[in-house]
MIKELUM-418278 format. One line per 3 residues: their letters; for each residue x, y, z of C-alpha. Coordinates in nm, 4 decimals, always signed. Example, Ala and Ser with C-alpha at 12.3 -4.5 7.8 and 13.67 -1.06 7.14 Angstrom:
% residues 2
AS> +1.2300:-0.4500:+0.7800 ~ +1.3670:-0.1060:+0.7140
***
This chain:
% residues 181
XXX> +18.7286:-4.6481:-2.7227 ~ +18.9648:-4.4705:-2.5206 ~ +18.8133:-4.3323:-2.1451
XXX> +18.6215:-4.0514:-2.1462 ~ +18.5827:-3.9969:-2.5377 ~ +18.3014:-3.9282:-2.7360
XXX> +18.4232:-3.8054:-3.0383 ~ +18.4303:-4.1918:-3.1623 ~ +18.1895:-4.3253:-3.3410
XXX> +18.1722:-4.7400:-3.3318 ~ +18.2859:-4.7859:-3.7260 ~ +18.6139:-4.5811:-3.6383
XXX> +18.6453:-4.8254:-3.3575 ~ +18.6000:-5.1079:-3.4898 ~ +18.8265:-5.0216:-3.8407
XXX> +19.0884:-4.9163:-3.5724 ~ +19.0948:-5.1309:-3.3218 ~ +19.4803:-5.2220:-3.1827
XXX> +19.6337:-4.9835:-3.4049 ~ +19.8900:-4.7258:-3.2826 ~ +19.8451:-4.3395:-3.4420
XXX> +20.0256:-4.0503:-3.4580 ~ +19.8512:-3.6866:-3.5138 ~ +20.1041:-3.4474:-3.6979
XXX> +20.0128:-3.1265:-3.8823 ~ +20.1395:-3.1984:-4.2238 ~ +20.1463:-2.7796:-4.2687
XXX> +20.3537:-2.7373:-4.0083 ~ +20.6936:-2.5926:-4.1219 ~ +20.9154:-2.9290:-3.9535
XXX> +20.6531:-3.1625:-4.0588 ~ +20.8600:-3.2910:-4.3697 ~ +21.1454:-3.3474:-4.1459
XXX> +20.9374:-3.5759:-3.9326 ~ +20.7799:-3.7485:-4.1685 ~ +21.1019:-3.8667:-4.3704
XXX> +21.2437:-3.9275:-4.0573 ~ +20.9612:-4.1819:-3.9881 ~ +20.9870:-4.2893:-4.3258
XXX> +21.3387:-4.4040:-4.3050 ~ +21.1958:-4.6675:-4.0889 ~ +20.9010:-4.7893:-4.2393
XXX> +20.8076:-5.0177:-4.5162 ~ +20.4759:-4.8775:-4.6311 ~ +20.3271:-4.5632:-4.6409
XXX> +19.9485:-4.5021:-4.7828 ~ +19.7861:-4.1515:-4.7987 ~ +19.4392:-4.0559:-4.8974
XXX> +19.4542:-3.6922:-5.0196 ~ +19.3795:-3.5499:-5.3626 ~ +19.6547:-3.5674:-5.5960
XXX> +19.9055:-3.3110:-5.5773 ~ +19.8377:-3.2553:-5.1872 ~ +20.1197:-3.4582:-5.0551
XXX> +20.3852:-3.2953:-5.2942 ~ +20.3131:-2.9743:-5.1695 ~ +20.3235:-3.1059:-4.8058
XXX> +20.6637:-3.1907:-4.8981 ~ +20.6032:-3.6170:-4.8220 ~ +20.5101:-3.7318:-5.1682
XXX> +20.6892:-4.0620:-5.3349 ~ +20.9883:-3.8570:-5.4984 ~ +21.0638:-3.6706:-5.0937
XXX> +21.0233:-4.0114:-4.9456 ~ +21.1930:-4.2325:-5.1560 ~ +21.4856:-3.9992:-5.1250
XXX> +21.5597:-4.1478:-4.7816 ~ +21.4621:-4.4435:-4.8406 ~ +21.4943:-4.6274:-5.1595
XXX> +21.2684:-4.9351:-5.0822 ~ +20.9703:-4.7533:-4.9495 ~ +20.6464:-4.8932:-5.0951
XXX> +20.4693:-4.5429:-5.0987 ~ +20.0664:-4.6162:-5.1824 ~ +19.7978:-4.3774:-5.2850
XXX> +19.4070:-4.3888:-5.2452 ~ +19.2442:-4.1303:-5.3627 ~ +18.8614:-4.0933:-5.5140
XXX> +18.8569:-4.0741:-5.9001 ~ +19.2396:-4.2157:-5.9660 ~ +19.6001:-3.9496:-5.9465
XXX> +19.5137:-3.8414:-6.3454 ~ +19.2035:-3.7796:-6.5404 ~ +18.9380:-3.5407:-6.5409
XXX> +18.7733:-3.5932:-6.1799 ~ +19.1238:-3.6470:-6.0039 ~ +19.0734:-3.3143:-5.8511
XXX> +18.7286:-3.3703:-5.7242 ~ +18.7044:-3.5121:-5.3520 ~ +18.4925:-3.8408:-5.3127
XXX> +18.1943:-3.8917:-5.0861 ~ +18.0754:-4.2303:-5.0250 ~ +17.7269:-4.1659:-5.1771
XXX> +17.8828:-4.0131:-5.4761 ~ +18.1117:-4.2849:-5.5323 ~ +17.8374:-4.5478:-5.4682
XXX> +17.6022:-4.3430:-5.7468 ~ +17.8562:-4.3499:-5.9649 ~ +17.9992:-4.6991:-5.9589
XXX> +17.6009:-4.8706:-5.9648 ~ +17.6541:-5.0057:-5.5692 ~ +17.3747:-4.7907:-5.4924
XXX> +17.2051:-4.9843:-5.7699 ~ +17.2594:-5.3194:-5.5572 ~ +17.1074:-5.1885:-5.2812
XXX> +16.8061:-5.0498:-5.4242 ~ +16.6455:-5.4635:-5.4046 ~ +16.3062:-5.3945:-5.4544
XXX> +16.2913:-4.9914:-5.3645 ~ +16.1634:-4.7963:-5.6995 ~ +16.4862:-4.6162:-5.6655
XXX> +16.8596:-4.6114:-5.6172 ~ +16.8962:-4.5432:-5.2294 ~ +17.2176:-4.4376:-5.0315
XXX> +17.3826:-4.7484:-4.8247 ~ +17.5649:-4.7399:-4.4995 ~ +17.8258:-4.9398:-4.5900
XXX> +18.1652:-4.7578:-4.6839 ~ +18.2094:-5.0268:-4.9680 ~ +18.4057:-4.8167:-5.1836
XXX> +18.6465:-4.7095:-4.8960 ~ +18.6363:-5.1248:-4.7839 ~ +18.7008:-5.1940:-5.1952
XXX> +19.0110:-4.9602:-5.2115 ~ +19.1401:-5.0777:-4.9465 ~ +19.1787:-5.4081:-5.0026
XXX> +19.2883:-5.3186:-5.4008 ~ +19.5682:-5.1100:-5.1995 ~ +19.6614:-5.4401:-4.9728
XXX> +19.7218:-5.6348:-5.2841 ~ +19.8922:-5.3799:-5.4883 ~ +20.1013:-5.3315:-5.1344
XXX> +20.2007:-5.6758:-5.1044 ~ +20.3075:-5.6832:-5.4719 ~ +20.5506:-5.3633:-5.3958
XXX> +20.6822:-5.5679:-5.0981 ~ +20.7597:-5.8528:-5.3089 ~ +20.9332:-5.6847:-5.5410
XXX> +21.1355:-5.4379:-5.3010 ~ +21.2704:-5.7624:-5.1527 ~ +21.3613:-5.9290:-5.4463
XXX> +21.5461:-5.6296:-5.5888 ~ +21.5676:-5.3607:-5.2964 ~ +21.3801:-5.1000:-5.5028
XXX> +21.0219:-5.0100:-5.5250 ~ +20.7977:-4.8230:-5.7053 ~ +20.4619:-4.5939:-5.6282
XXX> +20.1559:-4.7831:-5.6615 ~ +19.7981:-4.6534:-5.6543 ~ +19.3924:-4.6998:-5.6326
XXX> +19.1124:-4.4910:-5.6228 ~ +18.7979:-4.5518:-5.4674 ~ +18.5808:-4.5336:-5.7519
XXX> +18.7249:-4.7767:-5.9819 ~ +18.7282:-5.0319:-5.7088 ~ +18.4002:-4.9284:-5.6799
XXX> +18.2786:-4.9922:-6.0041 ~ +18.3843:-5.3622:-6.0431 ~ +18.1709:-5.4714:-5.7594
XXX> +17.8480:-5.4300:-5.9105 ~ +18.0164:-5.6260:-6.2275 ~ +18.1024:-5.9197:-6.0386
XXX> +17.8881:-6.0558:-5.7308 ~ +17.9226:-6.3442:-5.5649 ~ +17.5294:-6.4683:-5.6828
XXX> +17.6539:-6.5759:-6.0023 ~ +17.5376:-6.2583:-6.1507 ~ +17.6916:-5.9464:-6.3456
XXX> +17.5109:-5.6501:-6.3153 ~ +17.5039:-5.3140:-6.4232 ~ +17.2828:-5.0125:-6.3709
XXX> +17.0052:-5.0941:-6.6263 ~ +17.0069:-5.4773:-6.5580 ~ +17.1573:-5.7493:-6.4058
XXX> +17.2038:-6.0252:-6.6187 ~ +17.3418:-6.4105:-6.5120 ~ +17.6896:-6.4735:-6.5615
XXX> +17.8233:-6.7092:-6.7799 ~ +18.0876:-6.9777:-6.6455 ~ +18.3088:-7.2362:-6.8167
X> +18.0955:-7.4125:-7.0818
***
């Protein structure tokens, strides 16, 4: 935590620790310019906004990849960039309703109850790392790339489905797993 802060709370801290940021008003008028100028030096760029937001910002895939071919350009958003809830913003507890995590965490509780881990944002990232590393791959092997994308909910929704117990569950049950015969 920088000196003097408070506006940092200890999981932005931690999640953030030795990274470098830059604040820029993506409304701002010059903003595009910027950001293809940064992007004509990077290899990755991820955003998190609703579908649609960044293409009116003017710093979607096609504005990016305009400068520079090979950009791996990733999006995480909540419900996925089509389908009926693409529009809707996601909010950890809704995501963990919705996907049965809550379900995990009810143990012995008579109901569902809200956790405090950000598993869905943890889950999409990591889907986002592989599906990055893929892009990198094959941006080296043939100097192009193409957009890739997760959402927070489907990433959500395997993890109840597969645990490391040994066990599959799902919101009704959970039911052992069956390996190799």
């Amino acid at each position: 935590m920088e000196e003097g802060r408070t506006d940092q709370g200890t999981y932005f801290i931690r999640i953030n620790a030795g990274k470098s940021s830059l604040a820029l008003d993506l409304s701002h008028p010059k903003a595009p310019e910027v950001v293809a100028d940064l992007a004509r030096v990077l290899d990755v760029v991820v955003e998190n906004f609703l579908p649609g937001v960044v293409a009116k910002l003017g710093c979607d895939y096609a504005a990016l990849s305009a400068v520079k071919p090979d950009l791996v350009y990733c999006s995480i958003s909540g419900f996925g960039q089509s389908g009926p809830l693409r529009l809707q913003p996601a909010f950890h507890h809704i995501v963990n309703a919705m996907s049965g995590i809550m379900h995990l965490e009810q143990q012995t509780d008579p109901a569902p109850r809200p956790g405090y881990l950000q598993a869905a944002d943890v889950l999409a990232g990591t889907h986002a790392f592989g599906a990055i590393l893929a892009a990198l791959l094959a941006a080296r092997a043939d100097g192009s790339a193409a957009p890739t994308s997760t959402c927070r909910c489907s990433s959500a929704w395997w993890a109840p489905r597969t645990s490391t117990t040994g066990h599959a569950a799902t919101p009704a049950r959970s039911i052992r797993a069956r390996g190799p015969a």
